[in-house]
N, CA and C atoms of all chains as a GROMACS GRO file, in nm:
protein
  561
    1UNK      N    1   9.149   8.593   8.618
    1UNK     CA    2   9.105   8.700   8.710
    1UNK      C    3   9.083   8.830   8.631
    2UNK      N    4   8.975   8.910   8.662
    2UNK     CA    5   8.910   9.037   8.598
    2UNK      C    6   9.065   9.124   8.674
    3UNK      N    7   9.039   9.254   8.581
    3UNK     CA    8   9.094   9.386   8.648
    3UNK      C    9   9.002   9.434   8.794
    4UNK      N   10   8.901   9.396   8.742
    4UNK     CA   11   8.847   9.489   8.887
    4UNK      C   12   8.853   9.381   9.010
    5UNK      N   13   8.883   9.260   8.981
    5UNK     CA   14   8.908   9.201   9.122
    5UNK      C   15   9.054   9.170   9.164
    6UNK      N   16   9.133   9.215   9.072
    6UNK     CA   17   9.292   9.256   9.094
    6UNK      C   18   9.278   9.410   9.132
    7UNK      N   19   9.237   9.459   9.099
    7UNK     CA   20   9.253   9.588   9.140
    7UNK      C   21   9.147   9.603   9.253
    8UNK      N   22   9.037   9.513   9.290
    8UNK     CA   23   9.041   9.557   9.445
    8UNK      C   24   9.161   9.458   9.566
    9UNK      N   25   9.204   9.367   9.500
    9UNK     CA   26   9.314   9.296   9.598
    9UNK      C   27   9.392   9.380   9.625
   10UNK      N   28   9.456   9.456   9.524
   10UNK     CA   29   9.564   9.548   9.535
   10UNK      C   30   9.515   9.699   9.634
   11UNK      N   31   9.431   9.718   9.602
   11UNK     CA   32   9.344   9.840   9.722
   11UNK      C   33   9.315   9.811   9.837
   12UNK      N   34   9.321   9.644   9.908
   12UNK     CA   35   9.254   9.629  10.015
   12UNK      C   36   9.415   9.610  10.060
   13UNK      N   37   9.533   9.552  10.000
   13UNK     CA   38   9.719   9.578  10.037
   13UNK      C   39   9.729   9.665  10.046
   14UNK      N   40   9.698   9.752  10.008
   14UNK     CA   41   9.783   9.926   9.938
   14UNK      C   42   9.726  10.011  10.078
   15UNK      N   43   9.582   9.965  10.129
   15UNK     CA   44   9.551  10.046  10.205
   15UNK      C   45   9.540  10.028  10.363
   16UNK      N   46   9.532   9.898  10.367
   16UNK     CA   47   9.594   9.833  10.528
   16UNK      C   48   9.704   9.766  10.534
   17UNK      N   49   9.761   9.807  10.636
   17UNK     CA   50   9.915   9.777  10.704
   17UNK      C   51   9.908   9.657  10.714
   18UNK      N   52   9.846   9.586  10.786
   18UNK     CA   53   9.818   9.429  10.749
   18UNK      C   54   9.661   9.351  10.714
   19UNK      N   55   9.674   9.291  10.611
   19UNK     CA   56   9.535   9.284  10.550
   19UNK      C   57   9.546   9.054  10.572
   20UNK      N   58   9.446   8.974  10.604
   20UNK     CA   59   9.421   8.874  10.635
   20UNK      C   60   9.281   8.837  10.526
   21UNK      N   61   9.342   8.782  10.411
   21UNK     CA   62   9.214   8.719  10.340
   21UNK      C   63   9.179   8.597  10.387
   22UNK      N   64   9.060   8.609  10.436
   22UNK     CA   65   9.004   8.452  10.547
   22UNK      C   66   8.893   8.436  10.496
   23UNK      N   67   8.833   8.307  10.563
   23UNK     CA   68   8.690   8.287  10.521
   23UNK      C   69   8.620   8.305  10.672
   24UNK      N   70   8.511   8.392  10.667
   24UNK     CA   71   8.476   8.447  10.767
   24UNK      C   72   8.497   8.565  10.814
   25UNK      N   73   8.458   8.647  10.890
   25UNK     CA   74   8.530   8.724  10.987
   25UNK      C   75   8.616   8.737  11.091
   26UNK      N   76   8.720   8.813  11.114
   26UNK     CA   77   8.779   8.858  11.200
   26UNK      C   78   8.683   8.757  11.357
   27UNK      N   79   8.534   8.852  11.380
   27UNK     CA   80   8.482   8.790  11.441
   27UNK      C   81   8.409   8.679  11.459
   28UNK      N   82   8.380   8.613  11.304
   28UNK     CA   83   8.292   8.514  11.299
   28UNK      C   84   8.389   8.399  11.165
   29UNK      N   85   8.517   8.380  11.195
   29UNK     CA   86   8.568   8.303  11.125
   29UNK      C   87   8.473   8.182  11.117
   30UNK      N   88   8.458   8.106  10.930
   30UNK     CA   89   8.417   8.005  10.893
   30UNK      C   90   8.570   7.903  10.874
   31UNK      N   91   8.632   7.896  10.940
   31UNK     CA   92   8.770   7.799  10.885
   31UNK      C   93   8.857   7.792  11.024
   32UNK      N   94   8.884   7.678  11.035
   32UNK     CA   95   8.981   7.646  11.169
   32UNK      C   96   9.090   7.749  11.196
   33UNK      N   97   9.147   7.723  11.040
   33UNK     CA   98   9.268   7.766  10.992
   33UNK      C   99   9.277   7.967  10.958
   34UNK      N  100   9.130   8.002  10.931
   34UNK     CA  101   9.127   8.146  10.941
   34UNK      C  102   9.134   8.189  11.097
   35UNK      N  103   9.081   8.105  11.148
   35UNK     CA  104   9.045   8.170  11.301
   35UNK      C  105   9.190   8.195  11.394
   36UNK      N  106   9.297   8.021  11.296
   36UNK     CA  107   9.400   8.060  11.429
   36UNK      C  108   9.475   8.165  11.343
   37UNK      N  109   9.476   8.228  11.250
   37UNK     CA  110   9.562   8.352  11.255
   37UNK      C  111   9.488   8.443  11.287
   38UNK      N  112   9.384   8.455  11.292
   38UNK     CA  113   9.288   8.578  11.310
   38UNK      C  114   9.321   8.619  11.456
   39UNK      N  115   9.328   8.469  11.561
   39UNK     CA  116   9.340   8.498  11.690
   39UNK      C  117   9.490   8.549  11.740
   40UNK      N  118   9.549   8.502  11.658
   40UNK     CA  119   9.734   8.536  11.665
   40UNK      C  120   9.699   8.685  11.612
   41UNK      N  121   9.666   8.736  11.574
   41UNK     CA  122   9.641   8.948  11.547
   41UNK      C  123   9.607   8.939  11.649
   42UNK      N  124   9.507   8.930  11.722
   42UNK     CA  125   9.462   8.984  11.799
   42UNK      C  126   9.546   8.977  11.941
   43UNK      N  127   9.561   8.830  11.943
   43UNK     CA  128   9.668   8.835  12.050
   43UNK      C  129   9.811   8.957  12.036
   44UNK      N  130   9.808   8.939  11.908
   44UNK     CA  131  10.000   9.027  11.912
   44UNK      C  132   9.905   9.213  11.879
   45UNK      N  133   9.768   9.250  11.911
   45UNK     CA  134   9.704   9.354  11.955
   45UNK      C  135   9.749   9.453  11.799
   46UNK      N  136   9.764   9.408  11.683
   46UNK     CA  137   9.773   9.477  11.563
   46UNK      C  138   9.684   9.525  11.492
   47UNK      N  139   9.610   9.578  11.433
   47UNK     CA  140   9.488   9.642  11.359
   47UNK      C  141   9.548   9.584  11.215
   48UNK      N  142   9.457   9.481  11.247
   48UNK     CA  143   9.398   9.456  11.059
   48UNK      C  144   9.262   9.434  11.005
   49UNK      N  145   9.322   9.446  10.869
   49UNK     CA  146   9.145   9.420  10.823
   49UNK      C  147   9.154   9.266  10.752
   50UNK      N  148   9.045   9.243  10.803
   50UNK     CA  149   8.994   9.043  10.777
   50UNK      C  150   8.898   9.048  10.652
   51UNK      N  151   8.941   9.031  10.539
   51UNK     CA  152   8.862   9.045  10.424
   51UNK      C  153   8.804   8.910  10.422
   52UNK      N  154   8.666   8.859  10.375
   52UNK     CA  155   8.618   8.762  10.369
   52UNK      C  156   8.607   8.732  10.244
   53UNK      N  157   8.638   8.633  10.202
   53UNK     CA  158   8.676   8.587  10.059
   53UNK      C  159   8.558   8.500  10.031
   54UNK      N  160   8.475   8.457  10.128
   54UNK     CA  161   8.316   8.335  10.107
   54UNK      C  162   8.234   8.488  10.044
   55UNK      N  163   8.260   8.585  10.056
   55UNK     CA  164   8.160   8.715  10.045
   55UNK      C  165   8.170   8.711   9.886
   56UNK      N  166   8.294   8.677   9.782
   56UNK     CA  167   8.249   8.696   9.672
   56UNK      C  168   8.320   8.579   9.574
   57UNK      N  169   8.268   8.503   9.487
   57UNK     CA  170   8.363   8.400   9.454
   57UNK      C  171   8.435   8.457   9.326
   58UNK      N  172   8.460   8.586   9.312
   58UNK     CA  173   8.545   8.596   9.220
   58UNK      C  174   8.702   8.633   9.331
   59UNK      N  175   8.665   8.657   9.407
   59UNK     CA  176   8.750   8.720   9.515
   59UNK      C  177   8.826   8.605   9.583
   60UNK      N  178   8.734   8.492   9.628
   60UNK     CA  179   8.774   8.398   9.623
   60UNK      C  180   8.893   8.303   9.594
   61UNK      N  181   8.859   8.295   9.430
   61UNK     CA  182   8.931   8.252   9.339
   61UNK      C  183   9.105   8.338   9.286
   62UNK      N  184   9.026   8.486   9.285
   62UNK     CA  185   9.119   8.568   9.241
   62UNK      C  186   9.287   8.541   9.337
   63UNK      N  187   9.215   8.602   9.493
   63UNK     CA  188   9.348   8.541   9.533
   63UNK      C  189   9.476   8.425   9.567
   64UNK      N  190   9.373   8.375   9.520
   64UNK     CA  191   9.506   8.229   9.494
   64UNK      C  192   9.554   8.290   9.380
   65UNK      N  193   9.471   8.317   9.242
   65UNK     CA  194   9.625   8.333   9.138
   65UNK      C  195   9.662   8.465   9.182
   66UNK      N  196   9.585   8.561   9.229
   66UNK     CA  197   9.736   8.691   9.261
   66UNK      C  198   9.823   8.695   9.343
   67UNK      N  199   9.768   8.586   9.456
   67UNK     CA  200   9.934   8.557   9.528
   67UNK      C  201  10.016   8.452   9.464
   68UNK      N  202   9.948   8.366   9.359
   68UNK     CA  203  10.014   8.233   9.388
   68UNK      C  204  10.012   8.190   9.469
   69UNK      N  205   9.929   8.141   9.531
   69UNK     CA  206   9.929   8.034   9.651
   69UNK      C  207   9.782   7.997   9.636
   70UNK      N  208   9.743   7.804   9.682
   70UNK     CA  209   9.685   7.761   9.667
   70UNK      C  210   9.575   7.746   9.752
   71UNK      N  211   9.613   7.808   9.872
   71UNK     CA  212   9.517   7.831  10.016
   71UNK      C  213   9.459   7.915  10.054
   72UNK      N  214   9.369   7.919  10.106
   72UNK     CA  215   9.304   8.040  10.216
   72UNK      C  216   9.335   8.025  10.391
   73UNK      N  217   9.376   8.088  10.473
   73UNK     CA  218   9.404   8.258  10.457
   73UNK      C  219   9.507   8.271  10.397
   74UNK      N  220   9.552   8.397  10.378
   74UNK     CA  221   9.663   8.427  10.356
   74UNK      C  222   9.704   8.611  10.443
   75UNK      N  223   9.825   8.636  10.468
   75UNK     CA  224   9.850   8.734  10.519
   75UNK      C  225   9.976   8.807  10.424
   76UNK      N  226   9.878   8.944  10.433
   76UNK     CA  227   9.977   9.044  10.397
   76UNK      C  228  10.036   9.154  10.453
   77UNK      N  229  10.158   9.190  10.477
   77UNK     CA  230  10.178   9.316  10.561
   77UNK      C  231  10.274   9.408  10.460
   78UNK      N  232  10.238   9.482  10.522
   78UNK     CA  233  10.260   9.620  10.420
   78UNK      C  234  10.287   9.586  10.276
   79UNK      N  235  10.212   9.499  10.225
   79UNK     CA  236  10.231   9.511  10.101
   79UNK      C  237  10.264   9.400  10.022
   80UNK      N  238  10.354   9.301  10.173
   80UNK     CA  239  10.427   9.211  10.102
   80UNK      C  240  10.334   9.051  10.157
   81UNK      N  241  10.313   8.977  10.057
   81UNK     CA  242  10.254   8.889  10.103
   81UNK      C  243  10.368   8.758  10.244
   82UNK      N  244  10.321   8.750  10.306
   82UNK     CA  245  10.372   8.675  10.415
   82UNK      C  246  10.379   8.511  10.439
   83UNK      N  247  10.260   8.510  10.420
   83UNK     CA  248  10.206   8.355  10.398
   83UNK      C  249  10.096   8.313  10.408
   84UNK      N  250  10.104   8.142  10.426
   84UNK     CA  251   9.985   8.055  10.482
   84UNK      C  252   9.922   8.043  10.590
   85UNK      N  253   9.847   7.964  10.640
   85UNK     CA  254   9.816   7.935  10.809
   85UNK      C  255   9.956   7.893  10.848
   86UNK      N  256  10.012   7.813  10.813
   86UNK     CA  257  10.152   7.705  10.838
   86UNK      C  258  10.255   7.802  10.824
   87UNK      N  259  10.254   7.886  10.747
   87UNK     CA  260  10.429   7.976  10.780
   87UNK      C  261  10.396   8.075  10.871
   88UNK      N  262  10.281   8.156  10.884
   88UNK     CA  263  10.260   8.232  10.980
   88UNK      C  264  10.250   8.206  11.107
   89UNK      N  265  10.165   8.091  11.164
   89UNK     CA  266  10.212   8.015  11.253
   89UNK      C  267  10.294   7.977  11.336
   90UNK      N  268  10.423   7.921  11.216
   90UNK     CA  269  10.549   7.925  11.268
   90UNK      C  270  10.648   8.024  11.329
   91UNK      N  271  10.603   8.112  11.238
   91UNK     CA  272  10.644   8.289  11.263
   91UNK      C  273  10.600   8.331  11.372
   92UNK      N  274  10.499   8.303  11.418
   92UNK     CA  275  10.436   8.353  11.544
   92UNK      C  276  10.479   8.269  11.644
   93UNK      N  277  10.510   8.144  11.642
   93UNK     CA  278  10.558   8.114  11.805
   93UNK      C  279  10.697   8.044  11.754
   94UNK      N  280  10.796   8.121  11.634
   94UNK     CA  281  10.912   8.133  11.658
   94UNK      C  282  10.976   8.265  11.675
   95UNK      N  283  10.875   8.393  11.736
   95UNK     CA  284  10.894   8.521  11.768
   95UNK      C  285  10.970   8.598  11.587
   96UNK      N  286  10.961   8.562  11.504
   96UNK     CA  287  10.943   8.601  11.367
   96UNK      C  288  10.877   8.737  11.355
   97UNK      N  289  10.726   8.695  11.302
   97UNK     CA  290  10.640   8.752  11.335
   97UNK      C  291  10.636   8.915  11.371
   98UNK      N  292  10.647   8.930  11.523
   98UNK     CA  293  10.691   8.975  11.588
   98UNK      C  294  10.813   9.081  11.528
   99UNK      N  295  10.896   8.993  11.512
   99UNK     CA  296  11.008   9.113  11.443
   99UNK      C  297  10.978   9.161  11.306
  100UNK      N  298  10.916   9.077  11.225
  100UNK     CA  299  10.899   9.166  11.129
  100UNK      C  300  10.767   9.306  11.137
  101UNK      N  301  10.707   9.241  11.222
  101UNK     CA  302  10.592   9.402  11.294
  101UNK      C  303  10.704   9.490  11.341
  102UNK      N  304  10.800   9.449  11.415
  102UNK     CA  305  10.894   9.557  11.507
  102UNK      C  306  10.946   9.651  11.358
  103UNK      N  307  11.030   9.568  11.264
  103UNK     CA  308  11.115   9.590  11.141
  103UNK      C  309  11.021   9.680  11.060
  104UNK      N  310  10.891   9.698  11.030
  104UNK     CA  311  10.832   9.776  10.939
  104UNK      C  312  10.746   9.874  11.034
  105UNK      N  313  10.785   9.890  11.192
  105UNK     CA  314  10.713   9.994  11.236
  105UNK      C  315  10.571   9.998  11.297
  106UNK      N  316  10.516   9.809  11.282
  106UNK     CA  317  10.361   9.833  11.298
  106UNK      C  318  10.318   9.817  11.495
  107UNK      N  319  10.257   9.904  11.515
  107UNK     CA  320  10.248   9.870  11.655
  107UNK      C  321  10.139   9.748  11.702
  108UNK      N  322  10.216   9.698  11.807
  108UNK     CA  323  10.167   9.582  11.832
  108UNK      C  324  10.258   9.554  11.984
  109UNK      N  325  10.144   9.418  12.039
  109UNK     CA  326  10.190   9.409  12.188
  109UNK      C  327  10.362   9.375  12.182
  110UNK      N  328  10.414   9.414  12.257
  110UNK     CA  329  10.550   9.382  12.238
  110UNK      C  330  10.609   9.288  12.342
  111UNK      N  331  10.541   9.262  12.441
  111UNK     CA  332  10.617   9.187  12.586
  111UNK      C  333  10.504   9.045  12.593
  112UNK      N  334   8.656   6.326   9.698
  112UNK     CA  335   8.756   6.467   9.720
  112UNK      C  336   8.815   6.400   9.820
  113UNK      N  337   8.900   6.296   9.793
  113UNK     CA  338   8.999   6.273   9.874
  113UNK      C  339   9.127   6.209   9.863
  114UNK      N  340   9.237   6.225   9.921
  114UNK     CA  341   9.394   6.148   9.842
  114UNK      C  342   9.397   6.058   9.968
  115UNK      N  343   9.495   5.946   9.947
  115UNK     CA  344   9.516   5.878  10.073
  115UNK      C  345   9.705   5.910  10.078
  116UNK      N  346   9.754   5.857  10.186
  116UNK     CA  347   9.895   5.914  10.202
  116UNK      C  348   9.988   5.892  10.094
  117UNK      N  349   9.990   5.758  10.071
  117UNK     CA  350  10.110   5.721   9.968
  117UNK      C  351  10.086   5.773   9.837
  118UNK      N  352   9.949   5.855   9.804
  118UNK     CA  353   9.928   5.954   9.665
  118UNK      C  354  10.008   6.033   9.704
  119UNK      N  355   9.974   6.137   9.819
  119UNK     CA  356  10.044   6.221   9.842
  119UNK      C  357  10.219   6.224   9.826
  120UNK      N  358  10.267   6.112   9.930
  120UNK     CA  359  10.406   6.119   9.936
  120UNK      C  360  10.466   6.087   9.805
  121UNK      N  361  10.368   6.009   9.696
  121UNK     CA  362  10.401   5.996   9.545
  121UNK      C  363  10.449   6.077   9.497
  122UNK      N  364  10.379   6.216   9.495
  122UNK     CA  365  10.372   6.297   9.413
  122UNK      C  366  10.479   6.408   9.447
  123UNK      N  367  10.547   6.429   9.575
  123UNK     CA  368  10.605   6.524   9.642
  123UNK      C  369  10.736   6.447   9.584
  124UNK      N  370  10.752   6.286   9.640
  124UNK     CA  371  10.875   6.229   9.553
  124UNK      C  372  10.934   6.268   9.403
  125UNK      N  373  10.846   6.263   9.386
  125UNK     CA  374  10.856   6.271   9.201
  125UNK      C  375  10.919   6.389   9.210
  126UNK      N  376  10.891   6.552   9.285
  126UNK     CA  377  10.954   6.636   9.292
  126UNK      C  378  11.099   6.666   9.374
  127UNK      N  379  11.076   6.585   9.476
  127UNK     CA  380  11.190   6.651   9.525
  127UNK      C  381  11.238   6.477   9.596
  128UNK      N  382  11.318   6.408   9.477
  128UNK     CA  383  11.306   6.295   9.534
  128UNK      C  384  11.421   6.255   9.649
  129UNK      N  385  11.487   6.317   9.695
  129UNK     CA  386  11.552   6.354   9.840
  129UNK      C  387  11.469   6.327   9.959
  130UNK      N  388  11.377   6.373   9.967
  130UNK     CA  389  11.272   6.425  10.038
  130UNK      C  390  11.271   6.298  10.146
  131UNK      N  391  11.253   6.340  10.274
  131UNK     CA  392  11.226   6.242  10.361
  131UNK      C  393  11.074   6.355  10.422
  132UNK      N  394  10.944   6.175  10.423
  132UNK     CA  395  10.834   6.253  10.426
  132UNK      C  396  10.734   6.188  10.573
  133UNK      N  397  10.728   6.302  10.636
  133UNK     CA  398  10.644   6.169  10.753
  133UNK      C  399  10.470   6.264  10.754
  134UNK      N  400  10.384   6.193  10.687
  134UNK     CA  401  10.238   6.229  10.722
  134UNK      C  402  10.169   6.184  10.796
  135UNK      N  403  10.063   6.273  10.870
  135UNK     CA  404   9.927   6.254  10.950
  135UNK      C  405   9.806   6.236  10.925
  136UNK      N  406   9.719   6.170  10.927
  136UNK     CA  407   9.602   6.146  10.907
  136UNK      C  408   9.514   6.212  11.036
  137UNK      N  409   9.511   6.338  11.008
  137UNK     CA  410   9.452   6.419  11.160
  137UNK      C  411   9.310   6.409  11.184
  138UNK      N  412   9.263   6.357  11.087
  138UNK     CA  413   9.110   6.358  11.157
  138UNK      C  414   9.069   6.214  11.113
  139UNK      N  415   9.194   6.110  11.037
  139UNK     CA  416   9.093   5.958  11.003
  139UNK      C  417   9.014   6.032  10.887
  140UNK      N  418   8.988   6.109  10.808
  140UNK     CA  419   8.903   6.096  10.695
  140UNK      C  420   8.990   6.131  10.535
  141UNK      N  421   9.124   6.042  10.570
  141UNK     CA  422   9.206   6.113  10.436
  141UNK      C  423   9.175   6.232  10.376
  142UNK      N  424   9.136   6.332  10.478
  142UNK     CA  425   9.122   6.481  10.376
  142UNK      C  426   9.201   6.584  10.446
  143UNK      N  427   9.195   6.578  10.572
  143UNK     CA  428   9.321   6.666  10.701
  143UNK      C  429   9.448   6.604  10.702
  144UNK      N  430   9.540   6.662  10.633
  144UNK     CA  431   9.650   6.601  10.663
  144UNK      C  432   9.775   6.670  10.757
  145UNK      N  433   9.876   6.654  10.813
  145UNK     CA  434   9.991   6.732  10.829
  145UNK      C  435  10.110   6.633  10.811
  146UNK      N  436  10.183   6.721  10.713
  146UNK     CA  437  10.311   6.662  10.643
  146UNK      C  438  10.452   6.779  10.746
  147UNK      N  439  10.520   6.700  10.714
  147UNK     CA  440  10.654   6.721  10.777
  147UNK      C  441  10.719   6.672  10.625
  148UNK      N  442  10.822   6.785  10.627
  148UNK     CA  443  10.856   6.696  10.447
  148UNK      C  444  11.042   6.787  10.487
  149UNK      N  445  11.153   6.679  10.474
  149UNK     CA  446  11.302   6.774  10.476
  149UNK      C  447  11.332   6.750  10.312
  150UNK      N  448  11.374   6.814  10.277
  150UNK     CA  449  11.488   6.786  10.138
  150UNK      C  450  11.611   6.883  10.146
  151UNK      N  451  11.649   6.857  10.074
  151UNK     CA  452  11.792   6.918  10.033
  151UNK      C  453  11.791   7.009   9.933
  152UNK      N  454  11.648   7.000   9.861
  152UNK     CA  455  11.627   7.150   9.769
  152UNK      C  456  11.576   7.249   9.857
  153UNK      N  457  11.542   7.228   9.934
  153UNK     CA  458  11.480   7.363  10.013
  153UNK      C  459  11.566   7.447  10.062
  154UNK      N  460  11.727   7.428  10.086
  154UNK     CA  461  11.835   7.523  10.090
  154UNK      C  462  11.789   7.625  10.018
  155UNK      N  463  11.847   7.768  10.076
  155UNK     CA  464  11.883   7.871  10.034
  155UNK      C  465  11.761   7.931   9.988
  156UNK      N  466  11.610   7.890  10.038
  156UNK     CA  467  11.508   7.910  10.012
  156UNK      C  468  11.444   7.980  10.081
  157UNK      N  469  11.366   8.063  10.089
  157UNK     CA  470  11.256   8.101  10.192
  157UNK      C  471  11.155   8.041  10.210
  158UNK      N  472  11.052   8.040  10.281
  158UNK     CA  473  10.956   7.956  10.405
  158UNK      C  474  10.856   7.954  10.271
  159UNK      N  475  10.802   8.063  10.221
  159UNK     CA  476  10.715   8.081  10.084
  159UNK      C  477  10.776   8.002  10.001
  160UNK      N  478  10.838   8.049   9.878
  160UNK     CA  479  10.914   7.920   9.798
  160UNK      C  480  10.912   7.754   9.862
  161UNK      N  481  10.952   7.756  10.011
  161UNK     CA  482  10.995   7.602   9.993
  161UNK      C  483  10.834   7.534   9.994
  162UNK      N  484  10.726   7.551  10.022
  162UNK     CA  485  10.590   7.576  10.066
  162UNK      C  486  10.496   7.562   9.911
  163UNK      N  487  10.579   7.647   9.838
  163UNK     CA  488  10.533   7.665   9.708
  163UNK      C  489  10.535   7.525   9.611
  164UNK      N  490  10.691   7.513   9.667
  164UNK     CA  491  10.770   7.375   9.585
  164UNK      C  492  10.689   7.317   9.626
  165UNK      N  493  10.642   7.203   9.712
  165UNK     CA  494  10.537   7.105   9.800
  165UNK      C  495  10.415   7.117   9.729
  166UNK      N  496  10.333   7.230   9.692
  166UNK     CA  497  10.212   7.251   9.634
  166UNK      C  498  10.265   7.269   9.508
  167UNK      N  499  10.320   7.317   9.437
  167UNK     CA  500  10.346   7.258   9.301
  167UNK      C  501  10.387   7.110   9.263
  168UNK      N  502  10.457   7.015   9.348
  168UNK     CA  503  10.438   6.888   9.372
  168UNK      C  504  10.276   6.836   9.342
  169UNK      N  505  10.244   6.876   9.395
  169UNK     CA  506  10.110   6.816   9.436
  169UNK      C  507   9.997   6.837   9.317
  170UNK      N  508  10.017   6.927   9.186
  170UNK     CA  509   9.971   6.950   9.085
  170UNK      C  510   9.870   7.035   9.081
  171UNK      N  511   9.824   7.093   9.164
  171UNK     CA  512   9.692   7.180   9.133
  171UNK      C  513   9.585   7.068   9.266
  172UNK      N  514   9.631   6.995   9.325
  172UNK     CA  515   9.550   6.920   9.431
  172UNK      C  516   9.507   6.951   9.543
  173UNK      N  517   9.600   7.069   9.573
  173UNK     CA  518   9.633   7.119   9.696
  173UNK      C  519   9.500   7.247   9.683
  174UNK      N  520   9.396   7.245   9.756
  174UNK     CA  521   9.291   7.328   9.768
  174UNK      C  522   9.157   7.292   9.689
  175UNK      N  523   9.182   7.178   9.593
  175UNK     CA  524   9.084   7.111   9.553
  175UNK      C  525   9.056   6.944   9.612
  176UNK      N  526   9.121   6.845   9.541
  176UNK     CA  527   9.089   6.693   9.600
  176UNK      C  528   9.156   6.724   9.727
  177UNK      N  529   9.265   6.800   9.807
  177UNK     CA  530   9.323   6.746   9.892
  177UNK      C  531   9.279   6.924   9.964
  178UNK      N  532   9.169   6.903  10.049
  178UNK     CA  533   9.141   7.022  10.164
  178UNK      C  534   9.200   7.045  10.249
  179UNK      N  535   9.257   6.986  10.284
  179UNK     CA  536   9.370   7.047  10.432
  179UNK      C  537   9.502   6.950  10.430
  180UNK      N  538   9.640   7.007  10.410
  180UNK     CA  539   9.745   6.976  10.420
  180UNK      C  540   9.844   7.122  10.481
  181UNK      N  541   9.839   7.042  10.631
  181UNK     CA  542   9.935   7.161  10.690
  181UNK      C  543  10.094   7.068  10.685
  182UNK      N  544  10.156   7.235  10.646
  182UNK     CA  545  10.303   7.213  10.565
  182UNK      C  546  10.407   7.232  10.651
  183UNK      N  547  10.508   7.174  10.715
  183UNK     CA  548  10.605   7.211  10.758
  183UNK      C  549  10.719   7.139  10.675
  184UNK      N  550  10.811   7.225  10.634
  184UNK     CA  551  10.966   7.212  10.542
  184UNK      C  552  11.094   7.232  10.661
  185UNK      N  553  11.141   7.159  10.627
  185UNK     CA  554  11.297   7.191  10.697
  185UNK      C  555  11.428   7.126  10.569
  186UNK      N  556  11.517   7.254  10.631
  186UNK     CA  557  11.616   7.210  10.512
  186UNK      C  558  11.712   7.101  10.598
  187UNK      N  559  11.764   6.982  10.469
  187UNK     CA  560  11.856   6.878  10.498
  187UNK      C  561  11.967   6.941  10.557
   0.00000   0.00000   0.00000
């Protein structure tokens, strides 16, 4: 991986509270698996940004080795990477999730 | 670009040979899978790490020959 595509991974963390590298958009997810976390934000009403990783294949590539992890999506909140489709998931309808938005302050539906 | 199950559960053995492993064939085309995998190394682990272990099992397969493997870990 280049500096400049580590150093925009690190700018697109650094600067949203929770950032979702997917394939697709927010609105026009290309991946089963981007869409159901995309739809779990929206449901739990949080503001993130949905970076599309099909938009550049160095970007692509890059984030698997800067998270270490071998998949797409992946979720980050404040900074700290979170997970896969499969741990986030779990997090979300084992009310997880949820507390860790409560624990770092991010607003989101709460009831 | 495709593994069939007993590659898979091969290769996860070899790592964590504890491991009790039950897989899905979710769509019939050996390429969607969902694994359920317990061991006894996944103690004292977090959800990332134990997740990690499973795809380092798997050698570099996981996002290339093998496209979809959804992961669930539970500790022994």
């Amino acid at each position: 991986m280049d500096d400049s595509t580590k150093n925009l991974i690190q700018s697109h963390i650094d600067t949203n509270e929770i950032c979702l590298f997917m394939k697709g958009t927010p609105d026009a997810p290309q991946c089963g698996f981007s869409m159901a976390i995309s739809n779990m934000l929206k449901i739990l009403e949080v503001n993130y940004k949905g970076i599309n990783v099909l938009e550049t294949q160095s970007l692509r590539e890059g984030i698997k080795e800067f998270s270490d992890w071998p998949t797409i999506p992946q979720v980050y909140i404040k900074g700290e990477f979170v997970g896969g489709c499969d741990i986030v998931k779990e997090m979300y309808e084992n009310g997880e999730l949820k507390k860790i938005l409560k624990e770092k302050n991010i607003n989101h539906k709460s009831s | 670009m495709a593994m069939d199950i007993k590659e898979i559960k091969t290769l996860i053995k070899e790592a964590l040979p504890d491991a009790i492993i039950e897989i899905q064939d979710l769509a019939g085309d050996n390429n969607h899978y969902s694994a359920t995998i317990t061991s006894s190394k996944f103690s004292g682990k977090n959800k990332i790490e134990q997740h990690k272990m499973v795809y380092n099992s798997l050698k570099g397969k996981m996002g290339n020959e093998l496209h979809a493997l959804a992961i669930k870990t539970k500790e022994q």
